[in-house]
DRENTORDO-852045 format. One record per residue (C-alpha): x, y, z; residue in three letters; residue number from 1. Coordinates in Angstrom, 3 decimals. Layout:
N
+----------+----------+----------+------+------+
|       xx |       yy |       zz | resn | resi |
+----------+----------+----------+------+------+
|        X |        Y |        Z |  ALA |  NUM |
...
+----------+----------+----------+------+------+
END
This chain:
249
+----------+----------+----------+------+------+
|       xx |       yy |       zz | resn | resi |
+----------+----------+----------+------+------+
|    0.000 |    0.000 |    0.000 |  UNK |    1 |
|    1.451 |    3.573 |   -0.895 |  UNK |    2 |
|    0.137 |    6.598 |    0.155 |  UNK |    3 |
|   -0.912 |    9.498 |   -1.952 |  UNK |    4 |
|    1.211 |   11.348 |   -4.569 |  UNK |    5 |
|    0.388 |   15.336 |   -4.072 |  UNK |    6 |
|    1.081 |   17.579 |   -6.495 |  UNK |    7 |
|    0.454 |   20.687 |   -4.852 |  UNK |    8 |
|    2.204 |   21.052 |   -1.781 |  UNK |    9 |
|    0.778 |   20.439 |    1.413 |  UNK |   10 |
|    1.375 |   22.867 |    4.506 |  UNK |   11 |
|    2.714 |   21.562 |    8.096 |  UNK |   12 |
|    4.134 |   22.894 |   10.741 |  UNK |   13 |
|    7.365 |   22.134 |   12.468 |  UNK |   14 |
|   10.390 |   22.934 |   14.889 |  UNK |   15 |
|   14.053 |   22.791 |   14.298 |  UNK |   16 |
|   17.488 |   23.026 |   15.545 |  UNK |   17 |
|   20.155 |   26.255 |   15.129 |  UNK |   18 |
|   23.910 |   26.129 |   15.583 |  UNK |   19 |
|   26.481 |   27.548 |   13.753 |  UNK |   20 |
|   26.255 |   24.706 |   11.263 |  UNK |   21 |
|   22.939 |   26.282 |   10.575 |  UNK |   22 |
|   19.257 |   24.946 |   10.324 |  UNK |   23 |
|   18.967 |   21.090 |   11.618 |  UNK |   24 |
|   16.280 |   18.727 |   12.444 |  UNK |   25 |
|   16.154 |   17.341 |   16.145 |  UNK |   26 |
|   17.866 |   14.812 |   15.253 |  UNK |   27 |
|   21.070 |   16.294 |   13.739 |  UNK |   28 |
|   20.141 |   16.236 |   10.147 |  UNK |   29 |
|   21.046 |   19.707 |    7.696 |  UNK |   30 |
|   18.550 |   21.310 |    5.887 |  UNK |   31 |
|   20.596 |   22.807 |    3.279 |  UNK |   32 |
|   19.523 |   26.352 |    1.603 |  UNK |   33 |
|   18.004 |   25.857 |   -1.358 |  UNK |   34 |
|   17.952 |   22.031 |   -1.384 |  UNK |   35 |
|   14.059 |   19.963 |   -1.210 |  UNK |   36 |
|   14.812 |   17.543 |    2.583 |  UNK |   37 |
|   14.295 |   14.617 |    1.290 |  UNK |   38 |
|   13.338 |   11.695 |    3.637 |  UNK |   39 |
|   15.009 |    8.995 |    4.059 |  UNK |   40 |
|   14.364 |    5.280 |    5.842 |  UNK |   41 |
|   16.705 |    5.100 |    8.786 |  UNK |   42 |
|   14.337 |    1.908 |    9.908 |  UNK |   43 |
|   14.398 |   -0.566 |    6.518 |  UNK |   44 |
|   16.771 |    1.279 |    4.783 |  UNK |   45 |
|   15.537 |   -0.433 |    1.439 |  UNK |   46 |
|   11.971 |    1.585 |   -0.072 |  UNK |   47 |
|   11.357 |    5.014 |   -0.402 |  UNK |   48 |
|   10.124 |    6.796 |    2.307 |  UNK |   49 |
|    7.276 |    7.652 |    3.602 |  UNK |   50 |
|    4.829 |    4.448 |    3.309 |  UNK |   51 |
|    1.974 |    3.694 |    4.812 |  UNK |   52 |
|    3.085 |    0.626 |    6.645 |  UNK |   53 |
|    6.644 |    2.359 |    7.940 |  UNK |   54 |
|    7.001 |    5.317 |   10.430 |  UNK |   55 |
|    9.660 |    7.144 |    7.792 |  UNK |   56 |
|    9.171 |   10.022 |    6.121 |  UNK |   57 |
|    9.649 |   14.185 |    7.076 |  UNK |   58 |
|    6.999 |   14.770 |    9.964 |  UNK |   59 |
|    5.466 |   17.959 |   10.491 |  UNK |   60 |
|    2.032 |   18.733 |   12.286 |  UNK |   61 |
|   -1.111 |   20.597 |   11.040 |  UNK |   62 |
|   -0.747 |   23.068 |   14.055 |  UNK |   63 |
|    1.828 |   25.421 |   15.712 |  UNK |   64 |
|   -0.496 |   25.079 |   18.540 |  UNK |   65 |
|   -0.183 |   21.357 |   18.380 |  UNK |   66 |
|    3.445 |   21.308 |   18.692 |  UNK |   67 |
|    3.288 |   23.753 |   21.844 |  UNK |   68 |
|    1.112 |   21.430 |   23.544 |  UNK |   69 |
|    3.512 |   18.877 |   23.564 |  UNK |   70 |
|    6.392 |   20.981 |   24.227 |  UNK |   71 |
|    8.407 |   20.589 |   21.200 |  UNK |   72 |
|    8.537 |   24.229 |   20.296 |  UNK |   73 |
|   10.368 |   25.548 |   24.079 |  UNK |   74 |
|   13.157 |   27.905 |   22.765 |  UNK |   75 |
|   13.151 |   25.883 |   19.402 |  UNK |   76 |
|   12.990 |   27.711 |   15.802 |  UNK |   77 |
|    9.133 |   26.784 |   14.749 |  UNK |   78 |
|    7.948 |   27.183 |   11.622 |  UNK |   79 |
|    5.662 |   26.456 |    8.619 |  UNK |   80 |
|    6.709 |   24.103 |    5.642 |  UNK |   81 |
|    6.081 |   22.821 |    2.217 |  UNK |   82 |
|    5.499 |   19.293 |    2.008 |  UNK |   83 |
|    5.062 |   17.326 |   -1.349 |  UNK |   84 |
|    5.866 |   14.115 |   -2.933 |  UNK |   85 |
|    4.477 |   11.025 |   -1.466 |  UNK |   86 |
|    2.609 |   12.271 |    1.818 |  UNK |   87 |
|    1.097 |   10.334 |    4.578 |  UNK |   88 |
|   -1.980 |   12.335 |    6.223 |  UNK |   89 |
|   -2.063 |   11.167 |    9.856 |  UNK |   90 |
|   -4.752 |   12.429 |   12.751 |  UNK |   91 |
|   -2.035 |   15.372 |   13.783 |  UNK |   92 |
|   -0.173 |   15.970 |   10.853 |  UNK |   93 |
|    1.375 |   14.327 |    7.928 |  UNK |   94 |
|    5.039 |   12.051 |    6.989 |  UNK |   95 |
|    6.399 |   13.623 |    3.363 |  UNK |   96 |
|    8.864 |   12.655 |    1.024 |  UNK |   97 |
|   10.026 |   16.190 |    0.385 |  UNK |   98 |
|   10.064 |   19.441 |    2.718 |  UNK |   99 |
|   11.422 |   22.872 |    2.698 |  UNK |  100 |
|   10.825 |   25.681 |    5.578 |  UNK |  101 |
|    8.360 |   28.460 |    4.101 |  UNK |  102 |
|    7.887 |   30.658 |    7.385 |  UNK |  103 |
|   10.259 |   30.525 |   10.352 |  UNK |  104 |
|    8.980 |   31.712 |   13.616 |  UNK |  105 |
|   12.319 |   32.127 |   16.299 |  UNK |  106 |
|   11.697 |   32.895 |   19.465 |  UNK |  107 |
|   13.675 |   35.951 |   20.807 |  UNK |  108 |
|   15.468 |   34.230 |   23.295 |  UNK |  109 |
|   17.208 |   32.363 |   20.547 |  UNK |  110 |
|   18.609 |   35.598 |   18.511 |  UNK |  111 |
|   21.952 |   36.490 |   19.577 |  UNK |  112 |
|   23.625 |   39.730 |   21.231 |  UNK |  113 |
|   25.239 |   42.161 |   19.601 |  UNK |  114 |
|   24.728 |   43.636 |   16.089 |  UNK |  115 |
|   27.590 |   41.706 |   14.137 |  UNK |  116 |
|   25.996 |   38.595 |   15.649 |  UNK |  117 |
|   22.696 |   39.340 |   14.676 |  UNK |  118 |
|   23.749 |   40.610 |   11.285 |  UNK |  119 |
|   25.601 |   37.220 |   10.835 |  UNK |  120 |
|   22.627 |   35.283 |   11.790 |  UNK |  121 |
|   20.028 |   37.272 |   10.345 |  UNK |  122 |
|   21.792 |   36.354 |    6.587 |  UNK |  123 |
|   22.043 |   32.724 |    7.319 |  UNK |  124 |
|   18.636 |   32.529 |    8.091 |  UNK |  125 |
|   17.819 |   34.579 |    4.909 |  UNK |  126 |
|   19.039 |   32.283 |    2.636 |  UNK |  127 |
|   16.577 |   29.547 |    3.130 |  UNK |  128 |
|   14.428 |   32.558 |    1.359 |  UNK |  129 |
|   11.459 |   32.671 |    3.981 |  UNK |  130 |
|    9.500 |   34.921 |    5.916 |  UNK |  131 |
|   11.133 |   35.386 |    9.402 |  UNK |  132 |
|    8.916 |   36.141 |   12.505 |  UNK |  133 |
|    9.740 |   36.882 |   15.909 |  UNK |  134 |
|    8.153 |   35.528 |   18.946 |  UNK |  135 |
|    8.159 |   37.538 |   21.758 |  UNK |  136 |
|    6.079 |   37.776 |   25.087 |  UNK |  137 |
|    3.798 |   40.437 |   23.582 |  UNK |  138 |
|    3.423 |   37.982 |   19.953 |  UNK |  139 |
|    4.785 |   37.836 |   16.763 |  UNK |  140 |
|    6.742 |   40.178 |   15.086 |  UNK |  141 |
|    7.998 |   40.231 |   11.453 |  UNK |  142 |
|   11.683 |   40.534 |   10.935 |  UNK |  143 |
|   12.452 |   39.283 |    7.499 |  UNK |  144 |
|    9.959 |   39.352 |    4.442 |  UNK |  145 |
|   10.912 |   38.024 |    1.044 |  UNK |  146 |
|   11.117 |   40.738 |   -1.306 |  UNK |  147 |
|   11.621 |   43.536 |    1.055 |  UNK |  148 |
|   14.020 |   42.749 |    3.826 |  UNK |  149 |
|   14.356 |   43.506 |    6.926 |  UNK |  150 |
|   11.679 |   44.889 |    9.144 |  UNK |  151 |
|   12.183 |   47.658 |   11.303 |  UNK |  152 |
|    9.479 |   46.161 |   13.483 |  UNK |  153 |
|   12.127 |   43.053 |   14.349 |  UNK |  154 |
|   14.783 |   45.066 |   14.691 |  UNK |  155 |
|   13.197 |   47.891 |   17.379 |  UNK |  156 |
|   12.234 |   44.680 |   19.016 |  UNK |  157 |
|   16.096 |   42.970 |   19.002 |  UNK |  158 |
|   17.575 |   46.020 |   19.787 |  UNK |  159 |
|   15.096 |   46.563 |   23.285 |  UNK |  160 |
|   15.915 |   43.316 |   23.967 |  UNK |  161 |
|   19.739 |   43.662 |   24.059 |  UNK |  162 |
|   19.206 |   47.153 |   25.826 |  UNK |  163 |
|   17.200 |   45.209 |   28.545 |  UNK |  164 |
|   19.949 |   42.479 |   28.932 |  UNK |  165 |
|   22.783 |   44.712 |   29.194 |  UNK |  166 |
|   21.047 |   46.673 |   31.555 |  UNK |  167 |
|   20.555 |   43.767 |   33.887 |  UNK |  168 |
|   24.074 |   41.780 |   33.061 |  UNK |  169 |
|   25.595 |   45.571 |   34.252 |  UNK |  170 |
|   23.544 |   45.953 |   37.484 |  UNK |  171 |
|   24.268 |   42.540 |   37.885 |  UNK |  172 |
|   28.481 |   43.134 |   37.953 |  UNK |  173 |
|   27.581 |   45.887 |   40.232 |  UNK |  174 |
|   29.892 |   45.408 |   43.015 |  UNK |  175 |
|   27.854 |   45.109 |   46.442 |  UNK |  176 |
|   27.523 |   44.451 |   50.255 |  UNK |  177 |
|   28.040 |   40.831 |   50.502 |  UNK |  178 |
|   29.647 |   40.143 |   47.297 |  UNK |  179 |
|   33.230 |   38.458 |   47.742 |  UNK |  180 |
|   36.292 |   39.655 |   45.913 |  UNK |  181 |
|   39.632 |   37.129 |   45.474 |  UNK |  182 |
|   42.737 |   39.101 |   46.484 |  UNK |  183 |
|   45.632 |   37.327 |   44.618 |  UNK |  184 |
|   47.915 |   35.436 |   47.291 |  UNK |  185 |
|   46.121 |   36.890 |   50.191 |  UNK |  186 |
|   42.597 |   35.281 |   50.195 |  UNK |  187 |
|   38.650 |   36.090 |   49.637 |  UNK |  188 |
|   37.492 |   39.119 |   51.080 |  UNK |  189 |
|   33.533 |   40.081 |   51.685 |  UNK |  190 |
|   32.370 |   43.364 |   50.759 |  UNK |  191 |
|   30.524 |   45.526 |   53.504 |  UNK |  192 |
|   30.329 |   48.333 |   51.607 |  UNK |  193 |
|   31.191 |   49.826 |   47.928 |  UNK |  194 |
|   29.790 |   53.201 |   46.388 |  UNK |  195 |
|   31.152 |   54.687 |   43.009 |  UNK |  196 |
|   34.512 |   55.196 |   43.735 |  UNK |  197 |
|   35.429 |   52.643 |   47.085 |  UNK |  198 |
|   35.010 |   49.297 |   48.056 |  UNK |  199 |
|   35.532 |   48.838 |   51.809 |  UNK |  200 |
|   35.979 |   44.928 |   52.397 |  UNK |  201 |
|   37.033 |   42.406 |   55.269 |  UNK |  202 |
|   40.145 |   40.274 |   54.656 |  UNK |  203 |
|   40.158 |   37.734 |   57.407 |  UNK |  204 |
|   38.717 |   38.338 |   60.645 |  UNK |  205 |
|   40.421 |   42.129 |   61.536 |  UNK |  206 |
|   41.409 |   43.563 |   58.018 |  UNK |  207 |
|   39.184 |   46.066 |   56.474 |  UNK |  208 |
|   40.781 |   46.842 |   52.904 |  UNK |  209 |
|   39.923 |   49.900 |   50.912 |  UNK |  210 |
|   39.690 |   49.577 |   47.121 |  UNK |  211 |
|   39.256 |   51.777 |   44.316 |  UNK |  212 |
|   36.500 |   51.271 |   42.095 |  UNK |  213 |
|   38.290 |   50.464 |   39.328 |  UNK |  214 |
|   40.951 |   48.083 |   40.255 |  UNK |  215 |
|   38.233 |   45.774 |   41.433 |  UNK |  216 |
|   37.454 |   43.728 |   38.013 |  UNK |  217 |
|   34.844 |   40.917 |   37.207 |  UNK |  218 |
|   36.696 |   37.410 |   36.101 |  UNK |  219 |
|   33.506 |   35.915 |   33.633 |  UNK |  220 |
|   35.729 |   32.626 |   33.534 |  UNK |  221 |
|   36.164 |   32.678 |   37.566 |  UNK |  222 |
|   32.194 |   34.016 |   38.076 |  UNK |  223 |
|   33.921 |   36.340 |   40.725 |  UNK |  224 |
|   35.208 |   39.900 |   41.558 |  UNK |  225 |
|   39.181 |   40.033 |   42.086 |  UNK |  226 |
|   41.704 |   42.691 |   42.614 |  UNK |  227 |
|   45.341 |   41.308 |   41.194 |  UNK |  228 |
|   48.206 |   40.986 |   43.469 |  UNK |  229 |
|   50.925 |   44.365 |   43.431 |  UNK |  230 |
|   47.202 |   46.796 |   43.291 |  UNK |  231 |
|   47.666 |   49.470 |   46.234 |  UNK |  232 |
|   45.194 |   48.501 |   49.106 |  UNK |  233 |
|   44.122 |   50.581 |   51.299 |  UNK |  234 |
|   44.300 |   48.605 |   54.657 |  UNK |  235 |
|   42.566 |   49.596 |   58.251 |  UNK |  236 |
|   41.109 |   47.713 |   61.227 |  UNK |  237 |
|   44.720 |   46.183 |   61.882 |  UNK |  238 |
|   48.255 |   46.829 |   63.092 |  UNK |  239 |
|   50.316 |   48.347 |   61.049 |  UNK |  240 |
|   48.388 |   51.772 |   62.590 |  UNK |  241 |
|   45.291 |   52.588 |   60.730 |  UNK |  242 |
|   45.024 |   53.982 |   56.695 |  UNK |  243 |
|   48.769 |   53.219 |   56.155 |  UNK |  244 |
|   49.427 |   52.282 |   52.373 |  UNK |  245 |
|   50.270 |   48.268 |   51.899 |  UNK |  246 |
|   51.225 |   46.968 |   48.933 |  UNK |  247 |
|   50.417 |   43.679 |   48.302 |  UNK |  248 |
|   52.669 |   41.801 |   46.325 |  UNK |  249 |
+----------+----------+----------+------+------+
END
């Protein structure tokens, strides 16, 4: 038994996978630019796929909403696409001999920072020659239309978004009370204090160090403040007398 041969093609809906690599099913395969996926028998190996008796063949649902209710579109690039060839019509959806994306929808926590980033990606994406929406928590937003490029819409909306997370990421390395800063070859001090210019912090059990501002930097490797060994330190609370200069070294 074979299943239908459709002429016109049919639409489903989908998700995929994004790397560097570029667009990928869940399961690792490329879908090339350009290129018709076609399906292939992983299971038999030895007919064309899809059939009717097999499980082979490119699956895509008739719904977006479908997917989201069984949780196959979390952070994922979802989408619409052409299906055509030898198709399989199943309850939810259909298995196809031959696919190609026709609208992407990314969600926005899946665009990159920065503008070269976003540049880079925004091309790759382009050149599967789609529609490209944003999904944001407010809805959709168009970002890429066929014909007319980029839309200022997507972009307001990318841009706001990278405002908002270098806002936090920057109030989040702001130095504060509590926070604890590595002092090369001395030890981990805890901050009781720090304004724009000082951070007053405890060394031990007695040592209060003073340190500027800006010799007090944030490792991203180390997830942790630190102040390098030979900086000028302040040091109080302890013998030598009080606000003599110590240099660590």
């Amino acid at each position: 038994m074979r299943a239908p041969d459709f002429v016109s093609p049919v639409v489903g809906c989908r998700v995929w996978q994004w790397d560097v690599a570029g667009l990928k099913s869940l399961n690792g395969v490329e879908w090339i630019p350009g290129e018709p996926f076609t399906a292939q028998c992983r299971i038999r190996g030895c007919h064309e796929a899809p059939r009717s008796d097999c499980t082979c063949g490119v699956y895509a649902a008739k719904t977006l909403d479908h997917l989201r209710r069984i949780g196959y579109t979390q952070d994922r690039f979802q989408g619409e696409v052409w299906l055509w060839g030898t198709v399989v019509e199943h309850e939810g959806g259909w298995r196809a001999q031959f696919a190609y994306p026709k609208t992407f929808f990314v969600p926005l926590s899946a665009v990159p920072f920065g503008i070269d980033s976003v540049e880079c990606w925004l091309a790759s994406l382009a050149t599967y020659g789609c529609d490209i929406f944003l999904v944001g928590e407010t809805g959709t937003v168009p970002l890429w239309r066929m014909g007319s490029g980029i839309d200022t819409d997507g972009i307001d909306l990318i841009v706001q978004r990278c405002s908002t997370w270098y806002a936090r990421r920057a109030e989040q390395r702001r130095i504060k009370q509590g926070d604890r800063v590595a002092v090369f070859g001395h030890g981990i001090a805890v901050v009781e204090h720090a304004d724009a210019n000082q951070v007053q912090a405890v060394l031990g059990k007695t040592r209060v160090l003073r340190i500027g501002c800006e010799e007090v930097v944030w490792d991203e490797h180390n997830m942790r403040w630190e102040t390098k060994a030979g900086t000028s330190i302040r040091l109080t609370g302890c013998k030598p007398p009080y606000d003599v200069r110590m240099r660590f070294s």
